[in-house]
C-alpha positions as CSV (number, residue, x, y, z in Angstrom):
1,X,-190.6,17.3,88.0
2,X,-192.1,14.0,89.1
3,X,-189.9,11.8,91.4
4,X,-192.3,8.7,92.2
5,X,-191.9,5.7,89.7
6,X,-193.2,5.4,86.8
7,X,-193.0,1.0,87.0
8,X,-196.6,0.9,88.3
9,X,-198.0,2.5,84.3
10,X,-195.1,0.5,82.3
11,X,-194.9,-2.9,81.2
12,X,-193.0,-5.1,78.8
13,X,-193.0,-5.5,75.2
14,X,-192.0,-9.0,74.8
15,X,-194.4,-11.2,72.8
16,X,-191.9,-13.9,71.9
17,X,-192.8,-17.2,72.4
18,X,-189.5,-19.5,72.7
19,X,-189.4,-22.7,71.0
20,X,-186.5,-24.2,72.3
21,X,-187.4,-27.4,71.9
22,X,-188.6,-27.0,68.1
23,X,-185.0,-25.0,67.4
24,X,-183.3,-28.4,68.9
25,X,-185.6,-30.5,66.7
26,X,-185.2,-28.6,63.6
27,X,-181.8,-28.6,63.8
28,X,-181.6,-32.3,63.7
29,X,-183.7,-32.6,60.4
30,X,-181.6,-30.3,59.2
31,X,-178.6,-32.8,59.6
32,X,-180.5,-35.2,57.8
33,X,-181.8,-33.2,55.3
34,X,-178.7,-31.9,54.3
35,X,-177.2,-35.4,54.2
36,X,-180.0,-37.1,51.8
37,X,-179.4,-34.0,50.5
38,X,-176.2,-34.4,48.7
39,X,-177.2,-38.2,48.2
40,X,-180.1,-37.8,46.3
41,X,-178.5,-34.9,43.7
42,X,-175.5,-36.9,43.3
43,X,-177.5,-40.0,42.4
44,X,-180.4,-38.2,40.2
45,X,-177.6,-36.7,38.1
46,X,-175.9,-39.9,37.5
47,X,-178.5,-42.2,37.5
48,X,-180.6,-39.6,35.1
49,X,-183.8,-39.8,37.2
50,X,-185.6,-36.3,37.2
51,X,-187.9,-37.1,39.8
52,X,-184.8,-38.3,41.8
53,X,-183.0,-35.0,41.2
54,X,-186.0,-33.0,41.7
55,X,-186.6,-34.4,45.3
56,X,-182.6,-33.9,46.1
57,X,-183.0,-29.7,44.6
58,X,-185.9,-29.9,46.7
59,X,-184.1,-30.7,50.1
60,X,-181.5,-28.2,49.0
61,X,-184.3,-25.7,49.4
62,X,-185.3,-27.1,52.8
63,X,-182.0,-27.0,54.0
64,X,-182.1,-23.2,53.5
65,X,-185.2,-22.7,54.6
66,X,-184.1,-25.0,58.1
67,X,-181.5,-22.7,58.4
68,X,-184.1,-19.6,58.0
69,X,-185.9,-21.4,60.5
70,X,-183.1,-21.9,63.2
71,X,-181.9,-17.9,62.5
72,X,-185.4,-16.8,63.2
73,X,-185.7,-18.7,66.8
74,X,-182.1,-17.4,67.8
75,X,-182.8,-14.1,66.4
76,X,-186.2,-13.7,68.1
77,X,-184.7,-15.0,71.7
78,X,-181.5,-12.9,71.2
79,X,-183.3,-9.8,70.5
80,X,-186.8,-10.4,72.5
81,X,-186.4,-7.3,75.3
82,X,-184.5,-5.1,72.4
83,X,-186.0,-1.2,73.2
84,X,-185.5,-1.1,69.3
85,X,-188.3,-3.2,68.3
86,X,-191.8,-1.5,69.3
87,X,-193.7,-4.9,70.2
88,X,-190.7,-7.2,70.6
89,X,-189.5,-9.8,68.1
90,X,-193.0,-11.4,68.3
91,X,-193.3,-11.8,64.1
92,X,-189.6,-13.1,63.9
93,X,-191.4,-16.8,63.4
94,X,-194.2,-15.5,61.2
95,X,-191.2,-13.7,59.1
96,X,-189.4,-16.9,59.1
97,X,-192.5,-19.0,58.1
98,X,-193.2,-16.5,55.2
99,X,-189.6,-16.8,53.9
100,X,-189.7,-20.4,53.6
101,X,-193.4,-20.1,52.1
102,X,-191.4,-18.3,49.3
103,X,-188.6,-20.3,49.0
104,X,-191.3,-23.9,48.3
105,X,-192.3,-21.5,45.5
106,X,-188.8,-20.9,44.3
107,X,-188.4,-24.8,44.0
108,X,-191.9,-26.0,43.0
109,X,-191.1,-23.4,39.7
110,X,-187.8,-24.8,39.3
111,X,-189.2,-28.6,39.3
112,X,-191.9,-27.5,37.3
113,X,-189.6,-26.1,34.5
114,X,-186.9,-29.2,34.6
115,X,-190.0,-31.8,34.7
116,X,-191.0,-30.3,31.6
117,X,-187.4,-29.6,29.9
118,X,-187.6,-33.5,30.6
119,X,-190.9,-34.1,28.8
120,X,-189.5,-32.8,25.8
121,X,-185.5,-34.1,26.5
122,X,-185.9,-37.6,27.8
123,X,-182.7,-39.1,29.4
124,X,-181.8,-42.4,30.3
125,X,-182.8,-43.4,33.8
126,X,-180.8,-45.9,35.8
127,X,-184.0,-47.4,37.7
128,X,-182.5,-49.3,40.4
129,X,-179.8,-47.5,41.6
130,X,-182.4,-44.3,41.5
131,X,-185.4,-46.3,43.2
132,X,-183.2,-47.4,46.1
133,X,-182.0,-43.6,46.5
134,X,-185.7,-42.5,46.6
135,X,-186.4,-44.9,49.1
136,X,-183.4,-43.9,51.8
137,X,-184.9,-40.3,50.9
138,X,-188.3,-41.1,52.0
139,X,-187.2,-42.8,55.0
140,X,-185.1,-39.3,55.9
141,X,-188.6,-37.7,55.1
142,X,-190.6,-39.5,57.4
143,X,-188.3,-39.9,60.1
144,X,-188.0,-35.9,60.0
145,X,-191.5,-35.5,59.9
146,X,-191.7,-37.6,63.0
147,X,-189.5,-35.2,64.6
148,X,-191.4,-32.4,64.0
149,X,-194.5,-33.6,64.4
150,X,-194.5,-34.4,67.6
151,X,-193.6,-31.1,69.0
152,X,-196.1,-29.6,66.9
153,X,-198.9,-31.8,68.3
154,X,-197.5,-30.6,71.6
155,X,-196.2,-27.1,71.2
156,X,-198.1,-23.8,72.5
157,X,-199.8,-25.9,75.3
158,X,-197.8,-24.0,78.1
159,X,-198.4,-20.6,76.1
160,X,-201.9,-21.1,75.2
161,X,-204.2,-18.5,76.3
162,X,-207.4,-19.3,78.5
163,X,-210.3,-17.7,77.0
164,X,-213.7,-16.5,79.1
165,X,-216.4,-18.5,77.3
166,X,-218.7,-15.3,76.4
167,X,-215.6,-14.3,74.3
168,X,-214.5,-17.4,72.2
169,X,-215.2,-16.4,68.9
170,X,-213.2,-18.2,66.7
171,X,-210.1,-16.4,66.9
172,X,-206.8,-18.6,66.3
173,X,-205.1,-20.5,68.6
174,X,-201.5,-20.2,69.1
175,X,-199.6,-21.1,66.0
176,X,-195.6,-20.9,65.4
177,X,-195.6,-20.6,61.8
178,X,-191.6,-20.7,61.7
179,X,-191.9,-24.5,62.8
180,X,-195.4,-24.9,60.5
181,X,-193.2,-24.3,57.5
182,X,-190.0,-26.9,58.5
183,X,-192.9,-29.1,58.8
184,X,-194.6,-28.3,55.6
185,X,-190.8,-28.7,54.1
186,X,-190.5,-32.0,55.2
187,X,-193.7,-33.4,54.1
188,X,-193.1,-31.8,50.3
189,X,-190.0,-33.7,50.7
190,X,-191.4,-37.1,51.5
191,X,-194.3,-35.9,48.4
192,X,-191.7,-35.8,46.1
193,X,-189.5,-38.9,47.4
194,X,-193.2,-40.7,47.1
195,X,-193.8,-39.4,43.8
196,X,-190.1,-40.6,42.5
197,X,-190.6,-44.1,43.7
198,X,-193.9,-44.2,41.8
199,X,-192.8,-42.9,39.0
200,X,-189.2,-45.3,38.9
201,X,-191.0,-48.3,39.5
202,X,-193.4,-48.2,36.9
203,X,-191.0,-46.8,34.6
204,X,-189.2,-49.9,35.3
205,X,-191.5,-52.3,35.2
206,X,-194.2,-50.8,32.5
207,X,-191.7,-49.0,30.9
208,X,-193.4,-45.9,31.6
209,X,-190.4,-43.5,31.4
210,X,-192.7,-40.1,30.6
211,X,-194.2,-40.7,34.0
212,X,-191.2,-39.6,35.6
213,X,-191.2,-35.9,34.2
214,X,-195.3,-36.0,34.8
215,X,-194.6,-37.2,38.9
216,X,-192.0,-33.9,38.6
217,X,-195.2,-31.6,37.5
218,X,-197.8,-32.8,40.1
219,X,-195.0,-32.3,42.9
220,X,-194.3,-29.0,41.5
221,X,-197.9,-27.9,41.7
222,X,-198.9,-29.8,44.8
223,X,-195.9,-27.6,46.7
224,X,-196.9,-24.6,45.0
225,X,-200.3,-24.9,46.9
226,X,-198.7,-25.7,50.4
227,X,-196.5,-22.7,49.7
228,X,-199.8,-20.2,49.1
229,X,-201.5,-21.6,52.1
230,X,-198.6,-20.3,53.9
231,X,-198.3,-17.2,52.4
232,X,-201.9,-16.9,52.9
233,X,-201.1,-17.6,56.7
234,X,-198.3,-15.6,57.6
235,X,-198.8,-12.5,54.8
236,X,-201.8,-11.4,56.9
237,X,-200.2,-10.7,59.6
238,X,-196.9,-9.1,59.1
239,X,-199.1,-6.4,56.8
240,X,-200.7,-6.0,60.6
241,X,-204.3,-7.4,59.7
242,X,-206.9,-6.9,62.4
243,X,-208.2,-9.9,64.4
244,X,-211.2,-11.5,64.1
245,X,-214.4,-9.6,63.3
246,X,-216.3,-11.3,65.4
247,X,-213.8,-10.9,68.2
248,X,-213.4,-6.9,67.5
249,X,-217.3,-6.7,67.7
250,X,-217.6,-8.3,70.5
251,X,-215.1,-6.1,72.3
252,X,-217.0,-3.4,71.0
253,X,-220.0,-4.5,72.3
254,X,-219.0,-4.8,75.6
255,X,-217.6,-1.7,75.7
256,X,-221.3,-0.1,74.9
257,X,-223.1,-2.2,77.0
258,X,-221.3,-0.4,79.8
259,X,-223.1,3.3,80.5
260,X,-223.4,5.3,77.6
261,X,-219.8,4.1,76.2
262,X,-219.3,4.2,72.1
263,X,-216.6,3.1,70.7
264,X,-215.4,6.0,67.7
265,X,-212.2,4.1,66.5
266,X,-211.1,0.2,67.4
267,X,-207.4,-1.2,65.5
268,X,-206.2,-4.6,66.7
269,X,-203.6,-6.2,65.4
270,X,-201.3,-8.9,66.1
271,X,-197.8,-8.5,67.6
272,X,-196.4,-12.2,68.5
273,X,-197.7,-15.9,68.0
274,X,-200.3,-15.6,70.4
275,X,-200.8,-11.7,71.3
276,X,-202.1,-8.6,69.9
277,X,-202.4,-5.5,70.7
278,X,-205.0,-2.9,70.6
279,X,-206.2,0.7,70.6
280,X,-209.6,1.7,71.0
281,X,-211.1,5.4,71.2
282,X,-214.0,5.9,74.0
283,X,-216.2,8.2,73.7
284,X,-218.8,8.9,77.2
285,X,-220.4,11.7,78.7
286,X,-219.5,9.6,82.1
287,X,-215.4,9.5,81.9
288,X,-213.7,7.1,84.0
289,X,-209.7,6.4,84.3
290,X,-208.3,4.3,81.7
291,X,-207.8,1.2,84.5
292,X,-211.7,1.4,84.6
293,X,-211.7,0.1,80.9
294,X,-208.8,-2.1,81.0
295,X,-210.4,-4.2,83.9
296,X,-213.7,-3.9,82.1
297,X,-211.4,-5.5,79.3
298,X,-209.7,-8.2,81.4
299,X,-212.0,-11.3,80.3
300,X,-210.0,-10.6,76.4
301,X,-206.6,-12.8,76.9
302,X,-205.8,-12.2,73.7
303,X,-205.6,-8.4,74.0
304,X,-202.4,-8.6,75.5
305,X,-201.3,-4.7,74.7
306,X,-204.4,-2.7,75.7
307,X,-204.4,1.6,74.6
308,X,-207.4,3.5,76.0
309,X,-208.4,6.7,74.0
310,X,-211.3,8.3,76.7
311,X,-213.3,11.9,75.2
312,X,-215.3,13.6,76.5
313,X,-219.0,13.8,75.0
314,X,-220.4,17.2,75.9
315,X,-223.1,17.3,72.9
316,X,-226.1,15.0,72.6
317,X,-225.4,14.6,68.9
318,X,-222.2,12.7,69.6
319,X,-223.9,10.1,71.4
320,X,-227.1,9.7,69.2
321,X,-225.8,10.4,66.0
322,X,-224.7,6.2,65.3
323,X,-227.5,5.2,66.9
């Protein structure tokens, strides 16, 4: 049995990134969403403004998607060095960015099938009261997308990776997709609160009351993009798609430029906000340890979980035979 330490061949798992300071900041748009909230239902409903209402069902949605966004940040630091999870709690943010992609899709269908119930139902709208609602809401918007957007402008700067210039090939900086989607939330919000206004004010002064069901449509199908983009984002990667193909060939390449390396099998795959992991199958007639490769590897930051597969090439054929 072997007594030395094994510490020197082991190393973490962890690929969480923290965002403390985006779960501080999304919790206080979350105050104020939930506030406006409760304002703007109450007032769409007894002012009759669909547009109004729409925007208030819409921060409903936020707020539970905020509070998706708050569990995923506590979750992932709570359960970051957890032996349970293979590669850490890495995707706990893309998981909680994918969630909220799905509830915008819940809401933009629900706008979509009141704005037209409206089309064919009109009520009464009290324009005043309504347009000074949509206003306050707006404000809340933009003052929440404030908040957010400056930590996104400066997030991920202290986890960034440093890439060797021969191997920046367009793969993706650093993105936490849990805080992309409270940020996409609270710009559909302010779409909507924008689209209200519009539509009260010329209902009011043009008498244009059809408008505000149409405003109700376009916001409906404006969120529905935002919320595929995100799906589109986040989808990818929790269904373990590979990195960049450019990147993956150029690992490969550097592998065979080295004796008579080929590479016979190559999976990489992301496993936290700004890491992935990789396993790639050697095959040589020249072995060398697996350390040999890793360091030959070392100029790839973004390879931060490295497996080295070396065989042994007896036969000719297996080295010619891709050739």
């Amino acid at each position: 049995m072997h007594r030395n330490s094994l510490k020197k061949w082991q190393h973490g798992h962890d690929f969480t990134v923290i965002h403390e300071q985006g779960e501080r900041r999304t919790r206080q748009v979350l105050l104020l969403t939930a506030a406006t909230m409760v304002l703007e239902i109450i007032a769409g409903t007894v002012y009759g403004s669909m547009a109004l209402l729409a925007d208030g069902w819409h921060m409903g949605t936020h707020v539970t998607a905020f509070l998706i966004t708050i569990f995923a940040y506590r979750y992932a630091a709570k359960h970051a060095n957890n032996p349970d999870f293979a590669f850490g709690t890495g995707k706990v943010s893309v998981l909680g960015g994918f969630a909220s992609a799905i509830a915008l899709a819940v809401v933009a269908l629900v706008m979509l099938a009141e704005s037209v119930h409206r089309i064919v139902a009109p009520q009464q709208i009290h324009f005043n009261e309504a347009i000074a609602v949509a206003v306050l809401g707006l404000i809340v918007n933009l003052i929440s997308a404030f908040i957010l957007q400056d930590h996104h402008d400066h997030h991920g700067h202290d986890h960034q990776h440093e890439h060797d210039h021969e191997h920046e090939h367009g793969h993706s900086h650093h993105q936490d997709h849990n805080l992309k989607a409270a940020y996409l939330h609270v710009l559909a919000d302010a779409l909507t609160s924008v689209l209200a206004i519009i539509a009260l004010v010329f209902g009011k002064y043009l008498g244009w009351n059809w408008l505000d069901p149409i405003m109700g449509i376009v916001g409906a199908l404006v969120i529905t993009r935002w919320a595929w983009s995100l799906l589109k984002d986040t989808g990818p990667i929790l269904l373990d798609a590979s990195i960049d193909k450019a990147y993956a060939s150029a690992l490969v390449e550097h592998i065979e430029a080295d004796r008579d390396n080929r590479v016979a099998d190559i999976h990489v795959w992301r496993v936290g906000p700004a890491d992935y992991a990789a396993i790639i199958s050697i095959v040589t007639h020249h072995p060398e340890k697996t350390a040999y490769y890793q360091e030959l590897l070392k100029n790839f930051k973004e390879i931060s979980h490295l497996t080295i597969e070396v065989h042994v090439c007896t036969d000719e054929p297996c080295m010619t035979a891709q050739r």
